[in-house]
PyMOL Python script that loads the backbone (N, CA, C, O; Angstrom):
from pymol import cmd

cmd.read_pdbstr("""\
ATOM      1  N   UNK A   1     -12.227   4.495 -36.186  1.00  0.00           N
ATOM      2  CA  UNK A   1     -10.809   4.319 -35.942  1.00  0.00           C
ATOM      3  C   UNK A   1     -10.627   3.418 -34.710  1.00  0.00           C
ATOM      4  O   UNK A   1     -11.449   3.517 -33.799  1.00  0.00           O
ATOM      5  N   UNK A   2      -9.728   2.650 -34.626  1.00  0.00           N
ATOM      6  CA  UNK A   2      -9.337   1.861 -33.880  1.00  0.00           C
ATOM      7  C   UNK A   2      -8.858   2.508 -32.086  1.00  0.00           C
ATOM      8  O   UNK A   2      -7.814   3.160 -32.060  1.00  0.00           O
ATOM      9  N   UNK A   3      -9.477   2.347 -30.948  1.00  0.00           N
ATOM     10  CA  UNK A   3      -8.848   3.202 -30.121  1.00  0.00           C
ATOM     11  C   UNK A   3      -7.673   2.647 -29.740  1.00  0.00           C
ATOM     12  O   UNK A   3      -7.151   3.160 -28.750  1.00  0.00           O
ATOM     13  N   UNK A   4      -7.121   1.750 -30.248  1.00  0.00           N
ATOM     14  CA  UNK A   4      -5.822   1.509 -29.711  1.00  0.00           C
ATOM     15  C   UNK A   4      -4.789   2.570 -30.712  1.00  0.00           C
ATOM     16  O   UNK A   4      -3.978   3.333 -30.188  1.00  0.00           O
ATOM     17  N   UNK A   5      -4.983   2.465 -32.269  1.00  0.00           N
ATOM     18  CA  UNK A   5      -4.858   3.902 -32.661  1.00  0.00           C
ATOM     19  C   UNK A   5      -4.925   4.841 -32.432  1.00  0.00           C
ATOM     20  O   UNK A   5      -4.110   5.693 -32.787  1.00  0.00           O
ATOM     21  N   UNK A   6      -5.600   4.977 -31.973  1.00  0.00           N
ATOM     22  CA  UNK A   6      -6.249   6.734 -31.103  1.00  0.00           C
ATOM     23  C   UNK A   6      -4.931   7.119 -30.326  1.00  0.00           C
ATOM     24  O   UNK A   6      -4.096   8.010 -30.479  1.00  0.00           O
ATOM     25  N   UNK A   7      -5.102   5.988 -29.347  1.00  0.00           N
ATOM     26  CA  UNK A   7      -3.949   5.776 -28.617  1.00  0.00           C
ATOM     27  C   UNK A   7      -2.616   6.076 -28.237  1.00  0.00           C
ATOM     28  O   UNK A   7      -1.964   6.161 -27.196  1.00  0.00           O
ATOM     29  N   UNK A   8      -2.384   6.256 -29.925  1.00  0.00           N
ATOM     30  CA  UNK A   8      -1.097   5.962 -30.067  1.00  0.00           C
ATOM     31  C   UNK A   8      -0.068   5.025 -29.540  1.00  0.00           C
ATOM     32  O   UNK A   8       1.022   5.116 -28.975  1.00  0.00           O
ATOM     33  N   UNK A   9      -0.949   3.988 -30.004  1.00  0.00           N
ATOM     34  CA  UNK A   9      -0.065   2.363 -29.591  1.00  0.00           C
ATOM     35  C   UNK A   9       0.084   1.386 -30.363  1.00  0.00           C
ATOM     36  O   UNK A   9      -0.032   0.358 -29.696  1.00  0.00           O
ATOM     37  N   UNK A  10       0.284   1.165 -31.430  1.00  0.00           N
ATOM     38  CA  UNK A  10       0.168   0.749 -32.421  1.00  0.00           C
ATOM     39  C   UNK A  10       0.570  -1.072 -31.824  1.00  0.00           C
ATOM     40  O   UNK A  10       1.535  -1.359 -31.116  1.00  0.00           O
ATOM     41  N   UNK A  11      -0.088  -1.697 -32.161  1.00  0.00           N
ATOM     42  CA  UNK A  11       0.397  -2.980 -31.822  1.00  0.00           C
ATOM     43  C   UNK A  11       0.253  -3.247 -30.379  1.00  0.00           C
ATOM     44  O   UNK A  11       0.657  -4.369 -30.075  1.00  0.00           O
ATOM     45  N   UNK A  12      -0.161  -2.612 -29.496  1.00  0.00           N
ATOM     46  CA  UNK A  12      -0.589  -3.161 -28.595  1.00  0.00           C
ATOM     47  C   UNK A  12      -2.352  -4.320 -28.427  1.00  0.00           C
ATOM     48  O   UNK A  12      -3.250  -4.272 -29.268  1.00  0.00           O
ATOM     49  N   UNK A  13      -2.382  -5.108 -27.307  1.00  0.00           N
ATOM     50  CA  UNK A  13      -2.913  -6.140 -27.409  1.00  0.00           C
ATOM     51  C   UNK A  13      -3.780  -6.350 -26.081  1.00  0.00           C
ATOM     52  O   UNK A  13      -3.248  -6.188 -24.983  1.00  0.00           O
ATOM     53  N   UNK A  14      -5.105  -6.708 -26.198  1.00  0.00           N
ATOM     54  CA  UNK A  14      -5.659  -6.820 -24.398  1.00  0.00           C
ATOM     55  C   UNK A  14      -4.810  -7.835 -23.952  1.00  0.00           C
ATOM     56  O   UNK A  14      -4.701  -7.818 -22.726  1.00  0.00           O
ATOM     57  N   UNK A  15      -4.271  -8.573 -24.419  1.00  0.00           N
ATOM     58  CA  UNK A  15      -3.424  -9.694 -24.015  1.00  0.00           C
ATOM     59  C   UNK A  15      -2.127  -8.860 -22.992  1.00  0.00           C
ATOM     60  O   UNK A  15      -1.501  -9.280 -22.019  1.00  0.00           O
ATOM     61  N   UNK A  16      -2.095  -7.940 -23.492  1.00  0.00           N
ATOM     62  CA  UNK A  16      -0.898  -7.024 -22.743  1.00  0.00           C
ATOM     63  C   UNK A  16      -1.190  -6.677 -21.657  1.00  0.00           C
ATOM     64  O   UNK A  16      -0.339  -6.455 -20.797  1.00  0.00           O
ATOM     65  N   UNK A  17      -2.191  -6.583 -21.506  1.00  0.00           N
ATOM     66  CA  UNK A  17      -2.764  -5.648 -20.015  1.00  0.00           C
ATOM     67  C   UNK A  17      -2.783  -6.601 -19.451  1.00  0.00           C
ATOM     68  O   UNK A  17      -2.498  -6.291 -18.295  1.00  0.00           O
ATOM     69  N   UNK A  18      -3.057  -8.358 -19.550  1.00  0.00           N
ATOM     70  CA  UNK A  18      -3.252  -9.534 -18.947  1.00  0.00           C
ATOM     71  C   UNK A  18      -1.547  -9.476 -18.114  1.00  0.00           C
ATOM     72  O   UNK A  18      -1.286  -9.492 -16.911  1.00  0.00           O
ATOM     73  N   UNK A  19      -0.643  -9.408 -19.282  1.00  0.00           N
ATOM     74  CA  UNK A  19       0.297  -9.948 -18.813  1.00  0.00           C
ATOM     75  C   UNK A  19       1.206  -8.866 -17.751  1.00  0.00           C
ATOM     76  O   UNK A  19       2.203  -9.184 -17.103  1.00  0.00           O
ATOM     77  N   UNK A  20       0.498  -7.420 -17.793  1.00  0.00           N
ATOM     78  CA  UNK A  20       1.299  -6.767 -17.136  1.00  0.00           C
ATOM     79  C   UNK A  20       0.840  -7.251 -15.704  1.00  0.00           C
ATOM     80  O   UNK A  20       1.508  -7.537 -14.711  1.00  0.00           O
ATOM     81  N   UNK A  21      -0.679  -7.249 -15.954  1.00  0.00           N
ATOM     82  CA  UNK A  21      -1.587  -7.456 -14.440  1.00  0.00           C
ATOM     83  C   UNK A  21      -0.878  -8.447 -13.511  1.00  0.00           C
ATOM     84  O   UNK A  21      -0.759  -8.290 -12.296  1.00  0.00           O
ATOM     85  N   UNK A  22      -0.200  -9.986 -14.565  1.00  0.00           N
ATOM     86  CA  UNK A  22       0.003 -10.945 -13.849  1.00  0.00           C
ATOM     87  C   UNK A  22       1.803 -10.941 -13.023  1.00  0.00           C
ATOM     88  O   UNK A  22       2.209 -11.508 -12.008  1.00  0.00           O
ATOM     89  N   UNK A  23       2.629  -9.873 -14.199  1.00  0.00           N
ATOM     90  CA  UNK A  23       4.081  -8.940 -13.874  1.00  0.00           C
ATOM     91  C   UNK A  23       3.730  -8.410 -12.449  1.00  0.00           C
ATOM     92  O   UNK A  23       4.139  -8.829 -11.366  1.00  0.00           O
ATOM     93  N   UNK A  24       3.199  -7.777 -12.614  1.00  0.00           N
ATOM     94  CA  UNK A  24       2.348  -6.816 -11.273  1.00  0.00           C
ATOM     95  C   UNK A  24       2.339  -7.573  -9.720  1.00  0.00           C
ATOM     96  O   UNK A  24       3.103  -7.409  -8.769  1.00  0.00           O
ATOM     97  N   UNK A  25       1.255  -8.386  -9.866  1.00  0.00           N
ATOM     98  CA  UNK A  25       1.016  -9.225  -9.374  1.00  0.00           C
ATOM     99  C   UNK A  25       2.346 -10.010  -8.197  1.00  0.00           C
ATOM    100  O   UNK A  25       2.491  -9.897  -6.980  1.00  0.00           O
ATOM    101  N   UNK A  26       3.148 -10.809  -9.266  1.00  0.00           N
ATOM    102  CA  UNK A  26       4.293 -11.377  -9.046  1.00  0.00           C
ATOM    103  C   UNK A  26       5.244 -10.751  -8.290  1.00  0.00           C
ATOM    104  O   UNK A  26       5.998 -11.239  -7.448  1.00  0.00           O
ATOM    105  N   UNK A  27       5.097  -9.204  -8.813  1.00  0.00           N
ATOM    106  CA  UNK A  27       5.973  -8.879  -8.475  1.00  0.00           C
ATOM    107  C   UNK A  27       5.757  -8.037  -6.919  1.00  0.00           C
ATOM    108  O   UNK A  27       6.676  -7.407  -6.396  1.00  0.00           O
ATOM    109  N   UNK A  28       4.548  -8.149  -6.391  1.00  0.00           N
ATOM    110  CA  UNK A  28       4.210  -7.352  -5.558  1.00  0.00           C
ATOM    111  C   UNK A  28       4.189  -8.828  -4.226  1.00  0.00           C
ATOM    112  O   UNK A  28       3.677  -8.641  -3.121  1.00  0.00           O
ATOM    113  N   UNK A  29       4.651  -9.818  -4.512  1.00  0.00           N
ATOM    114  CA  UNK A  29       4.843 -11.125  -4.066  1.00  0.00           C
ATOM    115  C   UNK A  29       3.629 -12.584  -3.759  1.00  0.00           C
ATOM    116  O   UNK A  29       3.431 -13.429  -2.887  1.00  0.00           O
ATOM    117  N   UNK A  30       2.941 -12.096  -5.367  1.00  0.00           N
ATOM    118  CA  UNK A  30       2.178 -13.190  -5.154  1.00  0.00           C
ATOM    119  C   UNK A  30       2.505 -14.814  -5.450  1.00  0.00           C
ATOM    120  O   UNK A  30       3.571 -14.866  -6.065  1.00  0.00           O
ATOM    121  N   UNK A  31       1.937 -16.194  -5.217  1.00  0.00           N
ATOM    122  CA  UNK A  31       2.351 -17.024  -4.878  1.00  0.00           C
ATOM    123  C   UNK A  31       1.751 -17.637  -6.503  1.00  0.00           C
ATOM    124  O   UNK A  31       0.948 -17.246  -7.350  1.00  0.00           O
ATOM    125  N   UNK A  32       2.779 -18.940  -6.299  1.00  0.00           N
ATOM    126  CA  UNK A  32       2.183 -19.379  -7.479  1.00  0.00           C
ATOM    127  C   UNK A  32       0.501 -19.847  -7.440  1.00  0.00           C
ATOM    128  O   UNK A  32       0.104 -20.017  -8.593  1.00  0.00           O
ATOM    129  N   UNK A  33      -0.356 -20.044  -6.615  1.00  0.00           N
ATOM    130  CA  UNK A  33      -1.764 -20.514  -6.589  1.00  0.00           C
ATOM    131  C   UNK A  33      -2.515 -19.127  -6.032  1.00  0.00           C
ATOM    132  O   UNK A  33      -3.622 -19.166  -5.493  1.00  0.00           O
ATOM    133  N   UNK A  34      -1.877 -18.095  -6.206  1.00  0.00           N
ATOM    134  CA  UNK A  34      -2.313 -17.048  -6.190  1.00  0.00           C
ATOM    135  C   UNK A  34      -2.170 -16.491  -7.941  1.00  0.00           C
ATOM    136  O   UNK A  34      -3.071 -15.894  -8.529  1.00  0.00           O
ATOM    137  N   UNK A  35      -1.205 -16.754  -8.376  1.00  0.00           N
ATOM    138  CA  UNK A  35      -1.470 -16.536  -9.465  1.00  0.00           C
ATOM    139  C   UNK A  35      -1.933 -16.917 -10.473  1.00  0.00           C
ATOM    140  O   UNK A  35      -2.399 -16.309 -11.437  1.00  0.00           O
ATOM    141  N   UNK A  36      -1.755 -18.376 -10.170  1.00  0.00           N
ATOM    142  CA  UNK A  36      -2.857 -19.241 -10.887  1.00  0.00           C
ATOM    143  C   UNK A  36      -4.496 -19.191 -11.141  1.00  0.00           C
ATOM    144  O   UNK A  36      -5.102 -19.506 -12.166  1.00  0.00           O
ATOM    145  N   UNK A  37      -5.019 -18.697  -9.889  1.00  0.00           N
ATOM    146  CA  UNK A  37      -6.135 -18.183  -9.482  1.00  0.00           C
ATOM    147  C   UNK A  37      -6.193 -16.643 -10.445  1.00  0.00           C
ATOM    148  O   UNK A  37      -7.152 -16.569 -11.214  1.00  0.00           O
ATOM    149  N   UNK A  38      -5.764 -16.117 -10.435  1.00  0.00           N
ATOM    150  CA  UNK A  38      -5.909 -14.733 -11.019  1.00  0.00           C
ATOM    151  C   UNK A  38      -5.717 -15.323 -12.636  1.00  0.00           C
ATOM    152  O   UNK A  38      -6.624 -15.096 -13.436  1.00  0.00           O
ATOM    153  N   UNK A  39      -4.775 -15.912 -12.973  1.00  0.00           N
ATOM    154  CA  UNK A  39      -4.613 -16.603 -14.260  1.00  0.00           C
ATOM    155  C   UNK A  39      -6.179 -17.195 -14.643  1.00  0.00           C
ATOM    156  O   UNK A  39      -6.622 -16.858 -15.741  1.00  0.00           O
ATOM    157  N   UNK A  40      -6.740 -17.772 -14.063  1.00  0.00           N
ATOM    158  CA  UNK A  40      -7.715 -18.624 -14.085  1.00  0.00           C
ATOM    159  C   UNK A  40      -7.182 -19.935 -14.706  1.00  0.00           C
ATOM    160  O   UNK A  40      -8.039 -20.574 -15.316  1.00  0.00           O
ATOM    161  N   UNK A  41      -5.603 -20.608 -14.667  1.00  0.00           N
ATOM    162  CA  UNK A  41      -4.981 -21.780 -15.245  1.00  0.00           C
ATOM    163  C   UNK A  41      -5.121 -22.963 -13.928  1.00  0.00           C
ATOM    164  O   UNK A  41      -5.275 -22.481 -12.806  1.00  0.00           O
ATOM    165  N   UNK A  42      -5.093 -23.784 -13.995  1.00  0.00           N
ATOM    166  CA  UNK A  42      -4.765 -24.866 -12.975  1.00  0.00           C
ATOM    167  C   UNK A  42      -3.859 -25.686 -13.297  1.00  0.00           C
ATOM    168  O   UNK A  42      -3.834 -26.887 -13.027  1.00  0.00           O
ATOM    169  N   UNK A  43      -2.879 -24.913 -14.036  1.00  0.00           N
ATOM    170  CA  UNK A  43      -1.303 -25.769 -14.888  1.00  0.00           C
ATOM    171  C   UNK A  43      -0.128 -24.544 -14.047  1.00  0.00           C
ATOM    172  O   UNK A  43      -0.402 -23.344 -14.061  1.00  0.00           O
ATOM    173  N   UNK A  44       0.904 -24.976 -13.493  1.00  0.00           N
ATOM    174  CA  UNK A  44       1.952 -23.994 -12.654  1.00  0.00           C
ATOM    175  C   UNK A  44       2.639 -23.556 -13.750  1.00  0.00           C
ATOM    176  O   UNK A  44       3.217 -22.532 -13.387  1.00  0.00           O
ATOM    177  N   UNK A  45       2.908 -23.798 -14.990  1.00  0.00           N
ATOM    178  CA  UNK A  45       4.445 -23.720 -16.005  1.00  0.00           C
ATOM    179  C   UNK A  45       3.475 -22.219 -16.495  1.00  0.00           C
ATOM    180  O   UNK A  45       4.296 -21.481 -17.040  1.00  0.00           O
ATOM    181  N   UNK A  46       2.810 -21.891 -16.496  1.00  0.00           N
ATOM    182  CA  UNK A  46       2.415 -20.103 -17.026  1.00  0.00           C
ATOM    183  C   UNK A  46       2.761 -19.152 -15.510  1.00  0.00           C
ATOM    184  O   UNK A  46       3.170 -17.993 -15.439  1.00  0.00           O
ATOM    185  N   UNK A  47       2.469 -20.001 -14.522  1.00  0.00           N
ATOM    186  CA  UNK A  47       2.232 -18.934 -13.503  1.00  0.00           C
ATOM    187  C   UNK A  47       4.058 -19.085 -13.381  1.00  0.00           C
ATOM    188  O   UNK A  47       4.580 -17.971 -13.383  1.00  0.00           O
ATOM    189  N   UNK A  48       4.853 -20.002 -13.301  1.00  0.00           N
ATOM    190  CA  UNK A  48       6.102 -19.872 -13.135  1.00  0.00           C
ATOM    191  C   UNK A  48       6.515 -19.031 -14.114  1.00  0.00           C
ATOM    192  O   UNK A  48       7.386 -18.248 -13.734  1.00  0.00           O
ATOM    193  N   UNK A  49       6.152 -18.919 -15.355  1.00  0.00           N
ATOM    194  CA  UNK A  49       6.998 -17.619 -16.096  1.00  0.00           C
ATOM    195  C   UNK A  49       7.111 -16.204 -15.358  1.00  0.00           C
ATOM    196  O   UNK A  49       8.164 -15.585 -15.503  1.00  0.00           O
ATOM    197  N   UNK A  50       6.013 -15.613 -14.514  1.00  0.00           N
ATOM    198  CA  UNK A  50       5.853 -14.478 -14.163  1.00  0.00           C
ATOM    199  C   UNK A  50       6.410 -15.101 -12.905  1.00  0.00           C
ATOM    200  O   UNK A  50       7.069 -14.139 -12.513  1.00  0.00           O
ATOM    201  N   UNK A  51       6.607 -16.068 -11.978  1.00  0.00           N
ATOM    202  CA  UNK A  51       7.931 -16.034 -10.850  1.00  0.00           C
ATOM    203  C   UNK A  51       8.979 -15.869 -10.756  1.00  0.00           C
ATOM    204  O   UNK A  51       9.547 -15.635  -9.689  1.00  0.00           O
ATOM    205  N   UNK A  52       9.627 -15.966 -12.086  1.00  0.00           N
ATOM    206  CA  UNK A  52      10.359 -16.355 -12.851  1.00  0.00           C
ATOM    207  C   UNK A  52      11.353 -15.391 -13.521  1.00  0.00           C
ATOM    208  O   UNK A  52      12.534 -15.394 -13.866  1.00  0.00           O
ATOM    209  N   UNK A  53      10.303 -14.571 -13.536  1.00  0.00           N
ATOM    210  CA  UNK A  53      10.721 -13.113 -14.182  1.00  0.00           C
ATOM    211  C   UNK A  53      10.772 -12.204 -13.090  1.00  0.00           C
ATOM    212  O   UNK A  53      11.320 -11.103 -13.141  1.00  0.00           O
ATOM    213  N   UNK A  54      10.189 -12.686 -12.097  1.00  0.00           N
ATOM    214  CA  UNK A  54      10.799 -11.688 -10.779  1.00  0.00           C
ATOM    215  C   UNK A  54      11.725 -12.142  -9.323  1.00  0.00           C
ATOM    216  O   UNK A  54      11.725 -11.854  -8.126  1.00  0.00           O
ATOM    217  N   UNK A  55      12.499 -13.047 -10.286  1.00  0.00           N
ATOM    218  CA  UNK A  55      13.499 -13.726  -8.987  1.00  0.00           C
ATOM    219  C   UNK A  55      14.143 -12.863  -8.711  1.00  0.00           C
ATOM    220  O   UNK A  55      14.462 -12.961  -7.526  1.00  0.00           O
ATOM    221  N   UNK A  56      14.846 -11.364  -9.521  1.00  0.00           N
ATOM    222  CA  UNK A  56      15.172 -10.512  -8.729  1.00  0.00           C
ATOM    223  C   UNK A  56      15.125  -9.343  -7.635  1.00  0.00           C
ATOM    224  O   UNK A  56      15.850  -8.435  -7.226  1.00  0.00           O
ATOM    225  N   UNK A  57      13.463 -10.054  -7.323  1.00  0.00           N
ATOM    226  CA  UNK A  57      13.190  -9.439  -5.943  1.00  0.00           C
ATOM    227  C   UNK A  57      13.650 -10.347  -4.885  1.00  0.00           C
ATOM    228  O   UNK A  57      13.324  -9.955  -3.765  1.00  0.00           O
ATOM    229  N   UNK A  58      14.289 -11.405  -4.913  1.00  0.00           N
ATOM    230  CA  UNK A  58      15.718 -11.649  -3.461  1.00  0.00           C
ATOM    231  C   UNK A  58      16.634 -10.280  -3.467  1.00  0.00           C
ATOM    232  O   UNK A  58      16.624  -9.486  -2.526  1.00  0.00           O
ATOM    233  N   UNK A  59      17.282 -10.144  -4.439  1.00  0.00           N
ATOM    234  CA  UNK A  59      18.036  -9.250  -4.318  1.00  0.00           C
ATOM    235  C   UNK A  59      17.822  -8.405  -3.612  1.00  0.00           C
ATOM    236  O   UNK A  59      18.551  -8.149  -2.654  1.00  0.00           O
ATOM    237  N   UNK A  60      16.221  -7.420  -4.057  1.00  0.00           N
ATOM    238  CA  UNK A  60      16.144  -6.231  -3.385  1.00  0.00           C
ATOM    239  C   UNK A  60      15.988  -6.807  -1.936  1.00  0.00           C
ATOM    240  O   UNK A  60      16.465  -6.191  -0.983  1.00  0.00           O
ATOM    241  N   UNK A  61      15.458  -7.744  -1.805  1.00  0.00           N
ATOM    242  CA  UNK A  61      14.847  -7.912  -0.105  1.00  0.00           C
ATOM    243  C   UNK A  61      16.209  -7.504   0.662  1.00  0.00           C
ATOM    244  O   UNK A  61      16.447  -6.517   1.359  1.00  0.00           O
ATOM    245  N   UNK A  62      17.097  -8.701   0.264  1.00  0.00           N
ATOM    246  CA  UNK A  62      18.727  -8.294   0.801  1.00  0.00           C
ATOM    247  C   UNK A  62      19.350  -7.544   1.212  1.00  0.00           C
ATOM    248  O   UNK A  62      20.076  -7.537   2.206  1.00  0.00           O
ATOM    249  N   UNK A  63      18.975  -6.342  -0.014  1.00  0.00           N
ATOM    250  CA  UNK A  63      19.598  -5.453  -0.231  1.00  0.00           C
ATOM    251  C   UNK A  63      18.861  -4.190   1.212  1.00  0.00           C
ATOM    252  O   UNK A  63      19.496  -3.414   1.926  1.00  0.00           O
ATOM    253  N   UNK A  64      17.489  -4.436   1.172  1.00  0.00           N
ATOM    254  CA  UNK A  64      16.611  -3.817   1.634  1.00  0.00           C
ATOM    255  C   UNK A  64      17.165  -3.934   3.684  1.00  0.00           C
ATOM    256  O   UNK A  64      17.057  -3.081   4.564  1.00  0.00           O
ATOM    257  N   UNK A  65      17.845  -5.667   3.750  1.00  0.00           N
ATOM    258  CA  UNK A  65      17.970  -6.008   4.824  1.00  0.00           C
ATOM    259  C   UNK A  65      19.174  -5.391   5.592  1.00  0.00           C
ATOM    260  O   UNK A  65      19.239  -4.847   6.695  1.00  0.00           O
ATOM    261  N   UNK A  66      20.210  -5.687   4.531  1.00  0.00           N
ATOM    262  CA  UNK A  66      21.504  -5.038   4.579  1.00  0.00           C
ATOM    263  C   UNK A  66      21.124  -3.579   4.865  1.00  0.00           C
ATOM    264  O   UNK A  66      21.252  -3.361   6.070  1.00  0.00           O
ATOM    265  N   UNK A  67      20.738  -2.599   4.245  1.00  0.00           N
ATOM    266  CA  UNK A  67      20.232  -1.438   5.037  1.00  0.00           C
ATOM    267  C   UNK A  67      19.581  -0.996   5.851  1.00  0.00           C
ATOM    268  O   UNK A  67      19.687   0.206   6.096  1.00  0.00           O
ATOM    269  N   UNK A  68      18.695  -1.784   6.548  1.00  0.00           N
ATOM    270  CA  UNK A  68      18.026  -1.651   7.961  1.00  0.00           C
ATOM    271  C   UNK A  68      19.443  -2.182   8.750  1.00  0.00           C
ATOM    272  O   UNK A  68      19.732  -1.310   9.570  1.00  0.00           O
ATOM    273  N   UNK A  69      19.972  -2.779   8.775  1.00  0.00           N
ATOM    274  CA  UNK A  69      21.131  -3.387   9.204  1.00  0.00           C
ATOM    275  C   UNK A  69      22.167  -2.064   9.624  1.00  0.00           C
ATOM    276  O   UNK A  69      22.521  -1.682  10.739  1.00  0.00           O
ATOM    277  N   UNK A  70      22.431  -1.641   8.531  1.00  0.00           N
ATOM    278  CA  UNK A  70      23.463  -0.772   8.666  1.00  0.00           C
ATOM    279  C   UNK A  70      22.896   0.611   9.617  1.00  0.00           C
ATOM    280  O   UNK A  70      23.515   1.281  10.444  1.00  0.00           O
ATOM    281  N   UNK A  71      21.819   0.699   9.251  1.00  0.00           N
ATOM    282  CA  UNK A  71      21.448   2.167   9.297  1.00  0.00           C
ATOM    283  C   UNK A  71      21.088   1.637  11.249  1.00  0.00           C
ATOM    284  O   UNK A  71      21.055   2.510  12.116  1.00  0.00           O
ATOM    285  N   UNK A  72      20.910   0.449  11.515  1.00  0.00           N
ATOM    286  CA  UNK A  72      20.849   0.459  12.901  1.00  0.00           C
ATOM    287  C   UNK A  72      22.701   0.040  13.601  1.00  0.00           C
ATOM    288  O   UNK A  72      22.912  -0.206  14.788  1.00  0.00           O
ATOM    289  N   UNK A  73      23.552   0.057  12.749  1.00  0.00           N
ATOM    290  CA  UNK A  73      24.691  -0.098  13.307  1.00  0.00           C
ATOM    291  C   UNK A  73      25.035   1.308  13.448  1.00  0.00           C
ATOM    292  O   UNK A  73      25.550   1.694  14.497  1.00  0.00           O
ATOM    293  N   UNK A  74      24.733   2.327  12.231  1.00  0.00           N
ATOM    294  CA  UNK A  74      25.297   4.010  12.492  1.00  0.00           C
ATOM    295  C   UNK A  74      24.606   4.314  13.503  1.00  0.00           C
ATOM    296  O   UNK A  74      25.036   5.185  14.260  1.00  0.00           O
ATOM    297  N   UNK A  75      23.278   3.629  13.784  1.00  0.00           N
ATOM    298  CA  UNK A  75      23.005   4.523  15.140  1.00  0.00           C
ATOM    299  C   UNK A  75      23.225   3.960  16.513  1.00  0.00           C
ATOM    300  O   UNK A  75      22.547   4.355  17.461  1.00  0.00           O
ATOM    301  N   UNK A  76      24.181   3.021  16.646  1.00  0.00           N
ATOM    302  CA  UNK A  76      24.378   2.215  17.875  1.00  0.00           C
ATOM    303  C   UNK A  76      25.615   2.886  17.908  1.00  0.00           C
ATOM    304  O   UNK A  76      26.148   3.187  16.840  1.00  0.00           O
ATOM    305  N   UNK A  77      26.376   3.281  19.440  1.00  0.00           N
ATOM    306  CA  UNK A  77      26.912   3.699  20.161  1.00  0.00           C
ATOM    307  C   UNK A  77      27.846   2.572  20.598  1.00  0.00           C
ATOM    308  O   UNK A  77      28.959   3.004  20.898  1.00  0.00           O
ATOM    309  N   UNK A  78      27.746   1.617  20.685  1.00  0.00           N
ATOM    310  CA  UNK A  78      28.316   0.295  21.164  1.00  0.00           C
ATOM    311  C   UNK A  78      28.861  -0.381  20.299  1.00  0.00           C
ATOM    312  O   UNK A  78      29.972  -0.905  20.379  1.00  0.00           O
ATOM    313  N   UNK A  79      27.695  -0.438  18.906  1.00  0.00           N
ATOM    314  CA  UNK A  79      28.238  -1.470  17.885  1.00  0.00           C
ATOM    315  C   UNK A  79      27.226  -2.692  18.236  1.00  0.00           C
ATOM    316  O   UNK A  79      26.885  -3.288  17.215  1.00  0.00           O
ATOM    317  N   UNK A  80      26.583  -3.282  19.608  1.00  0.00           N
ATOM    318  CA  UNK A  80      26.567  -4.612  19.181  1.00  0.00           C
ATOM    319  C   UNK A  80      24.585  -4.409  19.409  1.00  0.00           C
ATOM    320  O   UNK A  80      23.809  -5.040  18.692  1.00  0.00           O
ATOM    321  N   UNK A  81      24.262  -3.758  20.148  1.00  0.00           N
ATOM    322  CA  UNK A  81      22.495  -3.426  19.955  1.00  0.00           C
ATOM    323  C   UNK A  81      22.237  -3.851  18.424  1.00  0.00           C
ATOM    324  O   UNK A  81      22.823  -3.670  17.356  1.00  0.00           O
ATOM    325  N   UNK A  82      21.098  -4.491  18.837  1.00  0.00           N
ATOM    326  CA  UNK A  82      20.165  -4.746  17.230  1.00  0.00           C
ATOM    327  C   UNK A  82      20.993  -5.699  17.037  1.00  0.00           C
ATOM    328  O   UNK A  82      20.536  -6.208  16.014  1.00  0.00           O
ATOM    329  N   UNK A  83      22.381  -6.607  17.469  1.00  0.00           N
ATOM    330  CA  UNK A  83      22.753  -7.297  16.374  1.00  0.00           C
ATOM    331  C   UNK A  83      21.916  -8.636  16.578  1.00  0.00           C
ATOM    332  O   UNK A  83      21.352  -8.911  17.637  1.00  0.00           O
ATOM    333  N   UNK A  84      21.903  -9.333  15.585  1.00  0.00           N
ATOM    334  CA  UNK A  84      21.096 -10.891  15.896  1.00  0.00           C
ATOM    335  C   UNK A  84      21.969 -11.293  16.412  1.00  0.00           C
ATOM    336  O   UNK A  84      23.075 -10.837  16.122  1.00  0.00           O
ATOM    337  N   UNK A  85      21.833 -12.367  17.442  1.00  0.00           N
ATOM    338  CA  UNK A  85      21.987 -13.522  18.142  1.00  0.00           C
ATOM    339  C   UNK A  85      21.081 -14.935  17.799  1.00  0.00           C
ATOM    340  O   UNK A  85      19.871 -15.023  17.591  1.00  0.00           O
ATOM    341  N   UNK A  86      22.132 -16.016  17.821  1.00  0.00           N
ATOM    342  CA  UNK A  86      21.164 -17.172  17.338  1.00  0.00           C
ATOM    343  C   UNK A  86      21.176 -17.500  18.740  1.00  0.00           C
ATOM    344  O   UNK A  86      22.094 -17.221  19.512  1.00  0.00           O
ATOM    345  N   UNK A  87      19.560 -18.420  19.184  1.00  0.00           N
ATOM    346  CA  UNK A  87      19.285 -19.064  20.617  1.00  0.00           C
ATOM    347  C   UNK A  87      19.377 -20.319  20.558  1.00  0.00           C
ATOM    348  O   UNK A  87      19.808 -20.996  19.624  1.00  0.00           O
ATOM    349  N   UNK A  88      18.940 -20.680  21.633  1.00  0.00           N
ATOM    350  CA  UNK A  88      19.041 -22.375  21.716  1.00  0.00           C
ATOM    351  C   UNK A  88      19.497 -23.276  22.282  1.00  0.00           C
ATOM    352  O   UNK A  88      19.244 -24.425  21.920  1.00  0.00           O
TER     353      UNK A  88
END
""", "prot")
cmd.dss("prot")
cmd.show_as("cartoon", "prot")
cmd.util.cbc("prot")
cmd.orient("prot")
């Protein structure tokens, strides 16, 4: 019997495990010649699909920033501690 049968996965593919590895990857913020390298490709248009598919980690960063942000304004007494200042 097939162990992907066994499995209970019918239609799954080693090709799958490739592409989660390279999801993974991307998404944990690797670069495109980092992924290329793991790809083993020396062409960018494969490794850009999996960048590609995780442009919505700006969001979280943002989102991530905006709440260090806030959570140091609830604890300021003043209001203006922690805030950035541009120099120069």
């Amino acid at each position: 019997m097939d162990v992907v049968t066994e499995m209970g996965l019918p239609g799954f593919h080693f090709h799958d495990l490739r592409h989660t590895g390279n999801m993974l990857a991307a998404e944990s913020g690797a670069g495109l010649k980092e992924l290329m390298a793991r790809m083993g490709h020396d062409n960018v248009r494969a490794a850009m699909i999996y960048q590609h598919a995780v442009r919505g980690a700006d969001e979280a960063i943002t989102n991530a920033i905006d709440r260090q942000l806030e959570a140091r304004d609830d604890d300021d007494d003043k209001g203006t501690a922690g805030a950035l200042v541009p120099t120069g």
